[in-house]
N, CA, C and O atoms as a GROMACS GRO file, in nm:
protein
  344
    1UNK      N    1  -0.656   0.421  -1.073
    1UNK     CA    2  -0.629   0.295  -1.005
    1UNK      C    3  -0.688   0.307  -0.865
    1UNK      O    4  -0.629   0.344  -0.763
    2UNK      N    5  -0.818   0.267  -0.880
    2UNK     CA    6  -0.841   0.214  -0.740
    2UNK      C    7  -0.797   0.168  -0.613
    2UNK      O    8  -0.698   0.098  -0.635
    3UNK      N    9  -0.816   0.171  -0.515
    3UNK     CA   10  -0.779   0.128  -0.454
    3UNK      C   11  -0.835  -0.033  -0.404
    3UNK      O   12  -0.943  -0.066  -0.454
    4UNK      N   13  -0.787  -0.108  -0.336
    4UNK     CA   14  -0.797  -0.285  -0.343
    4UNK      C   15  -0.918  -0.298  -0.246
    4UNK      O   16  -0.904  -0.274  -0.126
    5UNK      N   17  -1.003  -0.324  -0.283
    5UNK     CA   18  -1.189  -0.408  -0.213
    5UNK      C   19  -1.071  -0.446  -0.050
    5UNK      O   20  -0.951  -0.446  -0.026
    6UNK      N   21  -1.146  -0.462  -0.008
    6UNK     CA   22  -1.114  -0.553   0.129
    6UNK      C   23  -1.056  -0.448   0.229
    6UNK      O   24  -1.082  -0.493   0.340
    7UNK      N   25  -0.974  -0.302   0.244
    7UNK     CA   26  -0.910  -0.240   0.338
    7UNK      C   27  -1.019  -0.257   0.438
    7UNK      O   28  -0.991  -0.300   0.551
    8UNK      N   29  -1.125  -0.231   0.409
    8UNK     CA   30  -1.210  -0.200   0.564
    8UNK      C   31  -1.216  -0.314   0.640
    8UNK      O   32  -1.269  -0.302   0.750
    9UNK      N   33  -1.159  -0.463   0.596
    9UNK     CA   34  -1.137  -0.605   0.679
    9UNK      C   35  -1.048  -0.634   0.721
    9UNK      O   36  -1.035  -0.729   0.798
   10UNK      N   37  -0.921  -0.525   0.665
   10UNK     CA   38  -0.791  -0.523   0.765
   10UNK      C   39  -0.819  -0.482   0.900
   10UNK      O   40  -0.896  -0.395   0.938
   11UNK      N   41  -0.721  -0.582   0.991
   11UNK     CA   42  -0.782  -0.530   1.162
   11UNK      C   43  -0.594  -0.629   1.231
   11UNK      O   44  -0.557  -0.646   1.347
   12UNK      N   45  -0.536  -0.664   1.121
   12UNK     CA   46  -0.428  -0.753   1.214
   12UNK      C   47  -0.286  -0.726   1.102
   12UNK      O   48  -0.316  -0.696   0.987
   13UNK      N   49  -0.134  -0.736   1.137
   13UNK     CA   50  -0.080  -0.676   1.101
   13UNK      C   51  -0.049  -0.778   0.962
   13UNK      O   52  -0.010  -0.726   0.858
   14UNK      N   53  -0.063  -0.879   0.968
   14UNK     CA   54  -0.051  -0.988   0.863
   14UNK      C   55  -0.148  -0.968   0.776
   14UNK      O   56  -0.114  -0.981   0.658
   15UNK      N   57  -0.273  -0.938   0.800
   15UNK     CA   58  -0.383  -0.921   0.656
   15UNK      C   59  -0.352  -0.791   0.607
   15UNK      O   60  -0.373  -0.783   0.486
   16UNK      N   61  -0.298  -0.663   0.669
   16UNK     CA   62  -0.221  -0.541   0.643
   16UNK      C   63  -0.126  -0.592   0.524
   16UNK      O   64  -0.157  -0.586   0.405
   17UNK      N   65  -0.020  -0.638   0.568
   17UNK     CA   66   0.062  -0.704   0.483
   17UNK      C   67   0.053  -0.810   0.358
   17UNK      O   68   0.147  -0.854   0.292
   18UNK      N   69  -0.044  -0.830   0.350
   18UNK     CA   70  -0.097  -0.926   0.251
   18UNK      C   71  -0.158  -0.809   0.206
   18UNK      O   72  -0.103  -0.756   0.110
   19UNK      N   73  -0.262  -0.752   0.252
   19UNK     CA   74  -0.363  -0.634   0.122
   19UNK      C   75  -0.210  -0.536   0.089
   19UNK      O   76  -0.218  -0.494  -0.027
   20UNK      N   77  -0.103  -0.497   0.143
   20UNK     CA   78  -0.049  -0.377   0.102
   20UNK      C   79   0.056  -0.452  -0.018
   20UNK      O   80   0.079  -0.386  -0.119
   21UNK      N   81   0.106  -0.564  -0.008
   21UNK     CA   82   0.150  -0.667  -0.146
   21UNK      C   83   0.037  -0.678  -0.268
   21UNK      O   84   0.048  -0.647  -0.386
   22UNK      N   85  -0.034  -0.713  -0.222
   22UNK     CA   86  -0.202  -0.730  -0.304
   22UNK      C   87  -0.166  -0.585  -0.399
   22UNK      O   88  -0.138  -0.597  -0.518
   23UNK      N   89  -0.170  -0.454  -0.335
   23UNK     CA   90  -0.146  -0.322  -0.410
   23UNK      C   91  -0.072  -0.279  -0.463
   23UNK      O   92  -0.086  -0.189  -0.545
   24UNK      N   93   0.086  -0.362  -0.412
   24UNK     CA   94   0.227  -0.313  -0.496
   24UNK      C   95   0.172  -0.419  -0.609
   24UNK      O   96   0.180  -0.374  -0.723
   25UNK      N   97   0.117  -0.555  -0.599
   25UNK     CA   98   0.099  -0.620  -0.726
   25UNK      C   99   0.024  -0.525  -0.865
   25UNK      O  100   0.038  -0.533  -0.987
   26UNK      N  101  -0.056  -0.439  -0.778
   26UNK     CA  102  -0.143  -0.379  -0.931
   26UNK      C  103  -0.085  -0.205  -0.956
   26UNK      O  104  -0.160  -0.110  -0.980
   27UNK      N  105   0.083  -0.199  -0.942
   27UNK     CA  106   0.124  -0.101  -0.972
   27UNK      C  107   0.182  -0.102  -1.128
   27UNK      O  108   0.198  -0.221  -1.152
   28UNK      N  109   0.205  -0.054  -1.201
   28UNK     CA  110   0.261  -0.063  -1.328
   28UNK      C  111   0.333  -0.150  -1.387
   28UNK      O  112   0.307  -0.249  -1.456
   29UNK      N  113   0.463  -0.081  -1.338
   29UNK     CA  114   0.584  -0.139  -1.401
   29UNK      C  115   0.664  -0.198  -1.259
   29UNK      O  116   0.654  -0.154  -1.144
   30UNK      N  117   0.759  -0.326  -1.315
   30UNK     CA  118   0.848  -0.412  -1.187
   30UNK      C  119   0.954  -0.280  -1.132
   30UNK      O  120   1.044  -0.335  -1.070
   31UNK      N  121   0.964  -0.204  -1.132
   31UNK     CA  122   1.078  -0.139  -1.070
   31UNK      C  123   0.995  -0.025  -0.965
   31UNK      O  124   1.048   0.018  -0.863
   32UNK      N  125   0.872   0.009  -1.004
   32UNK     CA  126   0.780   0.045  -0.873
   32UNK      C  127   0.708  -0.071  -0.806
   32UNK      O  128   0.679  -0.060  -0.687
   33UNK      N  129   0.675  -0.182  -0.874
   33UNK     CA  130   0.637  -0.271  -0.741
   33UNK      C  131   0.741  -0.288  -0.683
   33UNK      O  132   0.726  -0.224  -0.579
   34UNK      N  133   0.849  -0.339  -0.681
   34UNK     CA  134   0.958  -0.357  -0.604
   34UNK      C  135   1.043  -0.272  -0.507
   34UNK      O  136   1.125  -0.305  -0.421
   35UNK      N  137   0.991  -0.133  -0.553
   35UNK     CA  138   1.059  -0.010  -0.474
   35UNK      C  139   0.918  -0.036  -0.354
   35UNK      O  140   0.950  -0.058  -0.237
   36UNK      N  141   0.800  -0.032  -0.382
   36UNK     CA  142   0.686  -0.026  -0.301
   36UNK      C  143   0.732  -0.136  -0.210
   36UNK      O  144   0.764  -0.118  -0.092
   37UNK      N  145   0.734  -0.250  -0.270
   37UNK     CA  146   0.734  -0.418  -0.164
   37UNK      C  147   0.821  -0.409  -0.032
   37UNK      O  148   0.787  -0.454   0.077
   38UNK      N  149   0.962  -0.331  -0.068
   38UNK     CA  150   1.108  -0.329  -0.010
   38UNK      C  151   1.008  -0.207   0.067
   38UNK      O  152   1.025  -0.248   0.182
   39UNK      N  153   0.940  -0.116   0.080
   39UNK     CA  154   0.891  -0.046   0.176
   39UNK      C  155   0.802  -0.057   0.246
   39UNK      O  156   0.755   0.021   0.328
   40UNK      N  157   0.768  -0.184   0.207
   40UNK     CA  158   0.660  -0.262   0.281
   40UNK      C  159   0.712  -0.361   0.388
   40UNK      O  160   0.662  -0.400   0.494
   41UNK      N  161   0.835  -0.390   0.323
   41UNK     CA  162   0.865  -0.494   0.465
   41UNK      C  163   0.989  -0.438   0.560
   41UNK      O  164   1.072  -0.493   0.631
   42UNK      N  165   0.958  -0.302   0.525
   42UNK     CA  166   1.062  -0.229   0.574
   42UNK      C  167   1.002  -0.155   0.673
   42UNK      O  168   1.072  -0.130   0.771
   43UNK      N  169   0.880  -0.111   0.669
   43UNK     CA  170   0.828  -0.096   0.779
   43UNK      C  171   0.768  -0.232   0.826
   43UNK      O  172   0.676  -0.180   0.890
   44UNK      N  173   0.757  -0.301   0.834
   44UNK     CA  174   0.690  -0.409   0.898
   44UNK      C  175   0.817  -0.480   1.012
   44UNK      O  176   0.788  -0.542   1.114
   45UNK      N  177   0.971  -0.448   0.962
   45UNK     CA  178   1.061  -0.472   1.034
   45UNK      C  179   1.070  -0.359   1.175
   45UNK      O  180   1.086  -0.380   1.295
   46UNK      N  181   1.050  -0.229   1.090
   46UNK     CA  182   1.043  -0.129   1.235
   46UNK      C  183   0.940  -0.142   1.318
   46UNK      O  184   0.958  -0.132   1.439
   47UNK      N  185   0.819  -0.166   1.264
   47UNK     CA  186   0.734  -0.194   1.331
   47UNK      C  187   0.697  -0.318   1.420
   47UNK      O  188   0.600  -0.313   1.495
   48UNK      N  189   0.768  -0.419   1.410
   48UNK     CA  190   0.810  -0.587   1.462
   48UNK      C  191   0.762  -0.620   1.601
   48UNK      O  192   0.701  -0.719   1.640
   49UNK      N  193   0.825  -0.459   1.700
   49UNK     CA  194   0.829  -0.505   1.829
   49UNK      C  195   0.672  -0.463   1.857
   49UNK      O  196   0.610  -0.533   1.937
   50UNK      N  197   0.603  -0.350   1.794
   50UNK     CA  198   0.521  -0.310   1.858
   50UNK      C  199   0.382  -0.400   1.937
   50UNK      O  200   0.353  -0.513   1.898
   51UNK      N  201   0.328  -0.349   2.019
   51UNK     CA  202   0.290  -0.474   2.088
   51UNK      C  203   0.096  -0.410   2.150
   51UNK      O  204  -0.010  -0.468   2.170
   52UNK      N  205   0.144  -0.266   2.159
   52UNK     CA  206   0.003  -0.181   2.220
   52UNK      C  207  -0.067  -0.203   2.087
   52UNK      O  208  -0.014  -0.204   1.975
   53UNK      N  209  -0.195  -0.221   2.117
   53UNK     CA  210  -0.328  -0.268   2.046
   53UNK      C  211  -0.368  -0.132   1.942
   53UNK      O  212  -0.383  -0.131   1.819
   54UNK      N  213  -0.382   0.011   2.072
   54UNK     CA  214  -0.414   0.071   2.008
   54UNK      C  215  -0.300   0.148   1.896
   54UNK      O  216  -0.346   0.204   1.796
   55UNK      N  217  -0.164   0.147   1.920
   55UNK     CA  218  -0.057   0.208   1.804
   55UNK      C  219  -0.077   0.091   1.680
   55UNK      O  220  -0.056   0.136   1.567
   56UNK      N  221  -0.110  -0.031   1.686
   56UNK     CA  222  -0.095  -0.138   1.562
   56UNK      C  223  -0.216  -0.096   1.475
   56UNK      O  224  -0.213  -0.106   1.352
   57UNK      N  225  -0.365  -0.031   1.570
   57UNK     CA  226  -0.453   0.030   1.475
   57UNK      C  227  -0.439   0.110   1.416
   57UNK      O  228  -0.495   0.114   1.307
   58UNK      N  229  -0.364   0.205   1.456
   58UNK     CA  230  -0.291   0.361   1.417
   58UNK      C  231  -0.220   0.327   1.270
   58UNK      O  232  -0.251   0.379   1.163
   59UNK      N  233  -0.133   0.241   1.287
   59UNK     CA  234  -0.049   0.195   1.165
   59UNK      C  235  -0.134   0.142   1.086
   59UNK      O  236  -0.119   0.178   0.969
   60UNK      N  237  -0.197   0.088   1.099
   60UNK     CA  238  -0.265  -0.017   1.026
   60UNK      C  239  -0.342   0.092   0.925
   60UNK      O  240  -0.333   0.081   0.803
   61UNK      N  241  -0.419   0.199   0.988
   61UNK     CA  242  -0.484   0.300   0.924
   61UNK      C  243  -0.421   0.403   0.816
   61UNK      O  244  -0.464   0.447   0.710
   62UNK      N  245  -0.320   0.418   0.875
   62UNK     CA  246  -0.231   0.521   0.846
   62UNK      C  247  -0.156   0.457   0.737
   62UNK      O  248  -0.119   0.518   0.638
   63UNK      N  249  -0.130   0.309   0.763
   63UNK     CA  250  -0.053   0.240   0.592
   63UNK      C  251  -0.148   0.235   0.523
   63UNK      O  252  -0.117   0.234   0.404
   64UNK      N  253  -0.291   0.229   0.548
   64UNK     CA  254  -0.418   0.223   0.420
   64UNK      C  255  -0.422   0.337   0.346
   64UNK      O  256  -0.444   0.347   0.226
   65UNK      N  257  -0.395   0.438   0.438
   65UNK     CA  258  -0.404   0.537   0.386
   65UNK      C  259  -0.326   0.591   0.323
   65UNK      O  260  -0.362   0.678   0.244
   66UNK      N  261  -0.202   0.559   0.335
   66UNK     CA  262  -0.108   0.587   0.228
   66UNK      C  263  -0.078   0.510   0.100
   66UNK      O  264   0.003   0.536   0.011
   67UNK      N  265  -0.174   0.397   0.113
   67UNK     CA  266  -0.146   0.290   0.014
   67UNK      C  267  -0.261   0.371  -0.105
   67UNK      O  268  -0.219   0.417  -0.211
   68UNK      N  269  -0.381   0.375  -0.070
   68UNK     CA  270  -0.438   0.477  -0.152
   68UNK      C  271  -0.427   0.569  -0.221
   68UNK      O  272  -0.450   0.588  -0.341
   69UNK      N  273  -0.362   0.670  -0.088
   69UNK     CA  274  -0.286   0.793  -0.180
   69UNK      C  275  -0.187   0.761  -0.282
   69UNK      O  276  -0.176   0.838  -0.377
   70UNK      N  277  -0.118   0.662  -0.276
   70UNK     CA  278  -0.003   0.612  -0.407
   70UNK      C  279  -0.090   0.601  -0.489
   70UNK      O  280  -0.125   0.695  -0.559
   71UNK      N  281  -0.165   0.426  -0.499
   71UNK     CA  282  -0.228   0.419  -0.604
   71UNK      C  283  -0.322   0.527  -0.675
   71UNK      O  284  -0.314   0.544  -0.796
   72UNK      N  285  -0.411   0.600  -0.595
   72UNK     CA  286  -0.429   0.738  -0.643
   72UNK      C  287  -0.314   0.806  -0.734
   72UNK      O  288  -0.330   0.815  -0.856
   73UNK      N  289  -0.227   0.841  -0.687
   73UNK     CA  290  -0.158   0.937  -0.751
   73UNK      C  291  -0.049   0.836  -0.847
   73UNK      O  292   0.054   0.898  -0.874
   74UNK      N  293  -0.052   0.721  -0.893
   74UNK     CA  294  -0.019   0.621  -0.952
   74UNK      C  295  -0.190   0.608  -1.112
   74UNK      O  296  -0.196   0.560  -1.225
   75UNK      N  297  -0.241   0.646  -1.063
   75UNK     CA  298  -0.389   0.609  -1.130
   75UNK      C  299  -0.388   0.741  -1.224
   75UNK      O  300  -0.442   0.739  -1.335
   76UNK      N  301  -0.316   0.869  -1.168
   76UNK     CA  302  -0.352   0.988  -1.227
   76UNK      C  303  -0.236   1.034  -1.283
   76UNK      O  304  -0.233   1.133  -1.356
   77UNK      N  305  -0.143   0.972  -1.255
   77UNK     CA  306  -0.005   0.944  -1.344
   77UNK      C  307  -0.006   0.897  -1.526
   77UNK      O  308   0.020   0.950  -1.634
   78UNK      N  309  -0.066   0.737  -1.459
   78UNK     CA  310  -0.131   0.729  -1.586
   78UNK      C  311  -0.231   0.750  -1.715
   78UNK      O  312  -0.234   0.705  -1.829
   79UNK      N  313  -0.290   0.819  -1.659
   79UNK     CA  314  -0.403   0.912  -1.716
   79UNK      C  315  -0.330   1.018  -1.765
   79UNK      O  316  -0.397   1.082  -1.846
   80UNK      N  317  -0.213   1.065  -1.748
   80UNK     CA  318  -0.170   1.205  -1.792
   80UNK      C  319  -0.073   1.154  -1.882
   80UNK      O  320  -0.033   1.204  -1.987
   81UNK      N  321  -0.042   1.054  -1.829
   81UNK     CA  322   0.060   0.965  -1.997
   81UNK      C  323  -0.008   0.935  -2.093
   81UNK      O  324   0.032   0.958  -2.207
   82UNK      N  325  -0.152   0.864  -2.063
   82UNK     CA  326  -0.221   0.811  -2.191
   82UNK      C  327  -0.275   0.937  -2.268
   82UNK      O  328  -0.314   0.939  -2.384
   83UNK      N  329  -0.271   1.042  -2.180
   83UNK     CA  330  -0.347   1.177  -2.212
   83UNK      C  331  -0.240   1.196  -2.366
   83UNK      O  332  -0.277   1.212  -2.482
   84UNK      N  333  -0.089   1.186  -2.304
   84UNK     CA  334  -0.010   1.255  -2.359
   84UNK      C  335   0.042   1.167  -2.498
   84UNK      O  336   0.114   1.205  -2.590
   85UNK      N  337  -0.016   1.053  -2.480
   85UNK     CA  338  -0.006   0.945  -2.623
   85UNK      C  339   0.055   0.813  -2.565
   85UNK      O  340   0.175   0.784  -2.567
   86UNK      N  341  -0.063   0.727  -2.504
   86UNK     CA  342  -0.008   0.587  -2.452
   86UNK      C  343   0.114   0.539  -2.541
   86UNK      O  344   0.171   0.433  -2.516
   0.00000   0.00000   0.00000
């Protein structure tokens, strides 16, 4: 599972939030998109006040990058199930 076309056009905390929904949408099953979503707007609540330019890039990078590593390790999950008899 790939990761979603468009990260390198994230630059604001709302298109962040739209591509990182975009990625809980192409997770498996409803009980990991929904664990993902609820951690998506769960940091977006801690993160609310922030206001410096350069920490919102920091995040911004740093949630891409973890959104990857899931679906990555979400992508190779399934590969070891279908391995094991879809």
């Amino acid at each position: 599972m790939a990761p979603l076309p468009g990260a390198e056009l994230v630059q604001r905390p709302l298109q962040l939030y739209r591509y990182l929904l975009r990625c809980c949408r192409q997770l498996p099953t409803k009980g990991i998109q929904e664990h993902y979503k609820h951690a998506v707007r769960q940091g977006f609540r801690v993160h609310s006040d922030e206001d410096n330019p350069e920490r919102i890039q920091q995040i911004i990078k740093r949630a891409i990058e973890d959104a990857d590593w899931i679906m990555n390790k979400v992508s190779a999950w399934l590969t070891s199930t279908c391995e094991l008899g879809c």
